[in-house]
C-alpha positions in Angstrom: -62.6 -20.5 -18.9 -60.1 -23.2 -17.3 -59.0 -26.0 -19.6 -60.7 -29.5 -19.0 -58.4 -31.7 -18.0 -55.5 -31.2 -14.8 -52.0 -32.3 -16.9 -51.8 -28.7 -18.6 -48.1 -28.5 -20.5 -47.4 -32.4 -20.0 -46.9 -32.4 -24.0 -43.6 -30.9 -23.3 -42.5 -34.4 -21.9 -41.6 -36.4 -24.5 -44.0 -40.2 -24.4 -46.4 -38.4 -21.8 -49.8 -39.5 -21.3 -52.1 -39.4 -18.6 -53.8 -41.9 -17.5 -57.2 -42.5 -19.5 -56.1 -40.3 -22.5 -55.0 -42.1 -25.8 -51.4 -40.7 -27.1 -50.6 -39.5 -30.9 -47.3 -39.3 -32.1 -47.0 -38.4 -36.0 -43.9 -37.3 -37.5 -43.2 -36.1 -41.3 -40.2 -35.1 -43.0 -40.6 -31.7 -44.2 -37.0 -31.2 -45.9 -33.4 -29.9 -45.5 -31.4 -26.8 -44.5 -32.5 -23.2 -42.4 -34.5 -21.7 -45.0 -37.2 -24.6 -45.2 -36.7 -24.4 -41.1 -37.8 -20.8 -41.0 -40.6 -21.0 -43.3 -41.8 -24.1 -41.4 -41.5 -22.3 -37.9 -43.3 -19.5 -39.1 -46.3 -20.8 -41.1 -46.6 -23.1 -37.9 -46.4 -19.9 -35.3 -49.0 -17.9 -37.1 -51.4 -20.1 -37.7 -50.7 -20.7 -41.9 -50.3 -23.9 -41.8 -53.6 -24.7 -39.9 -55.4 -22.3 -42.0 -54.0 -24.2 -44.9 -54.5 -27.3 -43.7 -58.4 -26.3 -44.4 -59.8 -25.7 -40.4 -60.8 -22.5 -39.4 -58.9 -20.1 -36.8 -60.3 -17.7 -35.0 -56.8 -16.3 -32.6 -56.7 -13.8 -30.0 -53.2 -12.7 -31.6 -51.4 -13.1 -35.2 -48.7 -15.7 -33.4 -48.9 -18.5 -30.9 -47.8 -17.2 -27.3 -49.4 -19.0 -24.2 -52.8 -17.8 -22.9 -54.0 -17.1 -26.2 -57.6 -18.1 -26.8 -57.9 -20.2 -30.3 -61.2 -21.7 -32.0 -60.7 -24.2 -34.1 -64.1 -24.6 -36.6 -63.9 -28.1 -38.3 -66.6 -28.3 -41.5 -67.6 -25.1 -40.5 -69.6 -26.3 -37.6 -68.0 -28.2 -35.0 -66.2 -25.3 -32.8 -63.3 -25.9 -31.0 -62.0 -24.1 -28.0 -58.4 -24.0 -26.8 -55.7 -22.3 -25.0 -52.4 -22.1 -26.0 -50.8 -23.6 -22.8 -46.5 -23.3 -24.1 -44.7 -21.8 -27.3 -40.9 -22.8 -27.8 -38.4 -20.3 -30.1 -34.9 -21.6 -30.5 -32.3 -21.7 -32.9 -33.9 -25.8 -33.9 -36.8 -25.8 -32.3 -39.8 -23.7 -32.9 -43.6 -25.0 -31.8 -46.8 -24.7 -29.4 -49.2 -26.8 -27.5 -52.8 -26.4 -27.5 -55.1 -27.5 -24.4 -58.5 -27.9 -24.3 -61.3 -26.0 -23.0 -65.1 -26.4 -22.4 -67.2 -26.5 -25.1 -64.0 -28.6 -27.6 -65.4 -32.4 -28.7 -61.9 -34.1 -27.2 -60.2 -33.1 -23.7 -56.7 -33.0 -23.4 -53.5 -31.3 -25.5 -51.8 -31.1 -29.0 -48.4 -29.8 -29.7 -46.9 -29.3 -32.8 -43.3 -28.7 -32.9 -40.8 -28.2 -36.4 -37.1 -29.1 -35.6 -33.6 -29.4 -37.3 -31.6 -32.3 -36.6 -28.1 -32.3 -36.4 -28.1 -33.4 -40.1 -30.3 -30.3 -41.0 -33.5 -32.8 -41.8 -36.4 -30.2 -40.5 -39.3 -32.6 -38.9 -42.7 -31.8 -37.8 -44.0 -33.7 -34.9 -47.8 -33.7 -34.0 -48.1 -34.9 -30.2 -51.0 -35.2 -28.5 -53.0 -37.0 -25.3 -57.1 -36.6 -25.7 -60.3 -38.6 -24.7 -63.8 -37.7 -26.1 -66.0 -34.9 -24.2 -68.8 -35.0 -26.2 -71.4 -37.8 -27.6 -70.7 -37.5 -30.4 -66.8 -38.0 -29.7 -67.3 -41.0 -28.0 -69.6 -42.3 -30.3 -66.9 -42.6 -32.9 -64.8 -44.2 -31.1 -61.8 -45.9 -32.9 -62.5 -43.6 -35.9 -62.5 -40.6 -34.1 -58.9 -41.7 -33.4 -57.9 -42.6 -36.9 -59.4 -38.6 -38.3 -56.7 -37.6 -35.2 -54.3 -39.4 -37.0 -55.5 -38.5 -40.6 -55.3 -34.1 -39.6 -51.4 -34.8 -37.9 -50.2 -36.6 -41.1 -52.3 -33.5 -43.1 -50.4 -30.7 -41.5 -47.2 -32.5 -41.8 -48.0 -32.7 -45.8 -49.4 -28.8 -45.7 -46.2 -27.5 -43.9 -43.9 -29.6 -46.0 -45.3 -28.2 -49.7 -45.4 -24.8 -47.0 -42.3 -24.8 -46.3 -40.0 -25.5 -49.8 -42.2 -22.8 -51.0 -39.8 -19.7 -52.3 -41.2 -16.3 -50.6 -39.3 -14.8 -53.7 -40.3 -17.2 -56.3 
Protein backbone atom coordinates (compact mmCIF):
# COMPACT_ATOMS: atom_id res chain seq x y z
CA UNK A 1 0.00 0.00 0.00
CA UNK A 2 1.39 3.69 -0.74
CA UNK A 3 0.41 6.40 1.60
CA UNK A 4 -2.34 8.87 0.45
CA UNK A 5 -1.06 11.97 0.08
CA UNK A 6 2.59 13.09 -1.92
CA UNK A 7 4.39 15.41 1.14
CA UNK A 8 5.62 12.03 2.90
CA UNK A 9 8.27 13.24 5.86
CA UNK A 10 7.28 17.11 5.54
CA UNK A 11 6.50 16.90 9.43
CA UNK A 12 10.14 17.03 9.85
CA UNK A 13 10.00 20.73 8.78
CA UNK A 14 9.14 22.68 11.43
CA UNK A 15 5.44 25.01 10.50
CA UNK A 16 4.98 22.75 7.29
CA UNK A 17 1.76 22.25 5.75
CA UNK A 18 0.65 21.50 2.45
CA UNK A 19 -1.54 23.16 0.75
CA UNK A 20 -5.29 22.04 1.55
CA UNK A 21 -4.32 20.18 4.78
CA UNK A 22 -5.14 21.88 8.18
CA UNK A 23 -1.83 22.02 10.66
CA UNK A 24 -1.80 20.94 14.51
CA UNK A 25 0.72 22.01 16.79
CA UNK A 26 0.22 20.87 20.58
CA UNK A 27 2.82 21.01 23.03
CA UNK A 28 2.79 19.81 26.82
CA UNK A 29 5.30 20.08 29.49
CA UNK A 30 6.09 16.69 30.66
CA UNK A 31 8.82 17.67 33.34
CA UNK A 32 12.54 17.99 34.21
CA UNK A 33 15.92 16.21 34.06
CA UNK A 34 17.14 12.76 31.79
CA UNK A 35 15.36 10.30 33.66
CA UNK A 36 11.79 11.71 32.89
CA UNK A 37 13.53 12.21 29.19
CA UNK A 38 14.19 8.49 28.85
CA UNK A 39 11.06 7.24 30.18
CA UNK A 40 9.23 9.73 27.84
CA UNK A 41 11.28 8.56 24.73
CA UNK A 42 10.73 5.15 25.33
CA UNK A 43 6.98 4.85 26.30
CA UNK A 44 6.73 7.12 23.03
CA UNK A 45 9.07 4.62 20.74
CA UNK A 46 7.21 1.52 21.73
CA UNK A 47 4.00 2.37 21.43
CA UNK A 48 3.02 2.76 25.65
CA UNK A 49 2.06 5.84 25.50
CA UNK A 50 -0.54 5.36 22.70
CA UNK A 51 -1.72 2.19 24.17
CA UNK A 52 -2.15 4.18 27.31
CA UNK A 53 -3.60 6.87 25.82
CA UNK A 54 -6.65 4.22 25.31
CA UNK A 55 -6.40 3.51 21.06
CA UNK A 56 -5.59 0.36 19.97
CA UNK A 57 -2.04 -0.69 18.20
CA UNK A 58 -1.69 -3.23 16.11
CA UNK A 59 2.63 -2.81 14.99
CA UNK A 60 4.62 -4.65 12.69
CA UNK A 61 7.58 -4.30 15.38
CA UNK A 62 7.85 -3.59 19.31
CA UNK A 63 9.48 0.04 18.34
CA UNK A 64 8.88 2.79 15.88
CA UNK A 65 11.48 2.46 12.88
CA UNK A 66 10.20 3.75 9.27
CA UNK A 67 8.27 1.33 7.05
CA UNK A 68 6.60 -0.14 9.86
CA UNK A 69 2.97 -0.89 9.23
CA UNK A 70 0.67 0.54 12.38
CA UNK A 71 -3.27 0.26 12.91
CA UNK A 72 -4.56 2.49 14.90
CA UNK A 73 -8.39 1.18 16.18
CA UNK A 74 -10.29 4.20 17.69
CA UNK A 75 -13.58 2.84 19.89
CA UNK A 76 -12.75 -0.38 18.69
CA UNK A 77 -14.13 0.14 15.31
CA UNK A 78 -12.77 2.88 13.27
CA UNK A 79 -9.33 1.23 11.85
CA UNK A 80 -6.57 3.28 11.09
CA UNK A 81 -3.86 2.50 8.75
CA UNK A 82 -0.38 4.12 8.69
CA UNK A 83 3.25 3.96 7.92
CA UNK A 84 5.80 5.02 9.92
CA UNK A 85 7.43 7.46 7.40
CA UNK A 86 10.82 8.85 10.01
CA UNK A 87 12.07 7.97 13.65
CA UNK A 88 14.63 10.39 15.26
CA UNK A 89 17.16 9.01 18.42
CA UNK A 90 19.43 11.56 19.79
CA UNK A 91 20.87 12.49 22.96
CA UNK A 92 17.42 15.36 23.24
CA UNK A 93 15.46 14.37 20.75
CA UNK A 94 13.63 11.15 20.41
CA UNK A 95 10.22 10.81 18.16
CA UNK A 96 8.38 9.43 14.92
CA UNK A 97 5.96 10.41 12.24
CA UNK A 98 3.11 8.55 11.07
CA UNK A 99 1.60 8.85 7.37
CA UNK A 100 -1.43 7.79 6.23
CA UNK A 101 -2.55 5.05 4.12
CA UNK A 102 -5.77 3.81 2.38
CA UNK A 103 -8.42 2.79 4.18
CA UNK A 104 -7.32 5.72 7.54
CA UNK A 105 -10.53 8.46 7.99
CA UNK A 106 -7.85 11.58 7.67
CA UNK A 107 -4.94 11.84 4.89
CA UNK A 108 -1.84 13.25 5.78
CA UNK A 109 0.95 12.85 8.84
CA UNK A 110 1.41 13.09 12.68
CA UNK A 111 4.67 13.31 14.46
CA UNK A 112 5.20 13.15 17.90
CA UNK A 113 8.46 14.10 19.15
CA UNK A 114 9.79 14.30 23.29
CA UNK A 115 12.77 16.87 23.71
CA UNK A 116 15.05 18.37 26.42
CA UNK A 117 15.71 21.90 26.24
CA UNK A 118 18.71 23.39 27.21
CA UNK A 119 17.13 24.00 30.69
CA UNK A 120 16.33 20.21 30.93
CA UNK A 121 12.28 20.96 30.57
CA UNK A 122 11.37 17.52 28.51
CA UNK A 123 8.31 18.68 25.99
CA UNK A 124 6.16 16.57 23.89
CA UNK A 125 5.09 18.06 20.68
CA UNK A 126 2.18 16.54 18.63
CA UNK A 127 2.52 17.95 14.87
CA UNK A 128 0.49 17.12 12.28
CA UNK A 129 -1.05 18.21 8.55
CA UNK A 130 -4.46 16.05 7.68
CA UNK A 131 -7.74 16.59 5.61
CA UNK A 132 -10.69 14.13 5.81
CA UNK A 133 -10.80 10.86 3.47
CA UNK A 134 -13.85 9.53 4.46
CA UNK A 135 -17.70 10.84 4.83
CA UNK A 136 -17.76 10.57 7.76
CA UNK A 137 -14.54 12.70 8.32
CA UNK A 138 -15.72 15.36 6.37
CA UNK A 139 -18.97 15.31 7.83
CA UNK A 140 -17.54 16.49 11.14
CA UNK A 141 -15.94 19.01 10.04
CA UNK A 142 -14.74 21.63 12.64
CA UNK A 143 -15.15 18.94 15.37
CA UNK A 144 -13.33 16.41 13.76
CA UNK A 145 -10.58 19.07 14.21
CA UNK A 146 -11.14 19.88 17.78
CA UNK A 147 -11.06 15.50 18.78
CA UNK A 148 -7.45 16.15 16.79
CA UNK A 149 -6.76 18.59 19.18
CA UNK A 150 -8.43 16.86 22.17
CA UNK A 151 -6.05 13.07 21.47
CA UNK A 152 -2.56 15.52 21.12
CA UNK A 153 -3.30 17.32 24.43
CA UNK A 154 -4.35 13.44 25.79
CA UNK A 155 -0.97 11.93 24.92
CA UNK A 156 0.83 14.87 26.19
CA UNK A 157 -1.17 14.24 29.75
CA UNK A 158 -0.59 10.15 29.32
CA UNK A 159 3.23 10.59 28.65
CA UNK A 160 3.60 13.24 31.38
CA UNK A 161 1.99 10.96 34.46
CA UNK A 162 4.22 8.18 32.03
CA UNK A 163 7.05 9.57 32.28
CA UNK A 164 7.56 10.78 36.33
CA UNK A 165 6.60 7.33 36.84
CA UNK A 166 9.56 5.42 38.92
CA UNK A 167 10.38 1.93 37.08
CA UNK A 168 11.74 1.10 40.68
CA UNK A 169 9.03 2.52 42.71
Amino acid sequence: MSFTYDDVGATREQGHCPPGFHSLHVRTRLGEGEPVFRRAAEALLTWRMHRAVGVGIDAGADRAAPGVDVTVTLAGMVKAPCRVVWTVEEHRRAGWAYGTLPGHPECGEEAFVVDRTGDGTVWLTVTAFSRPAKWYSRAGGAATRGLQHAYARRCGAVLRRLSAEDPAG
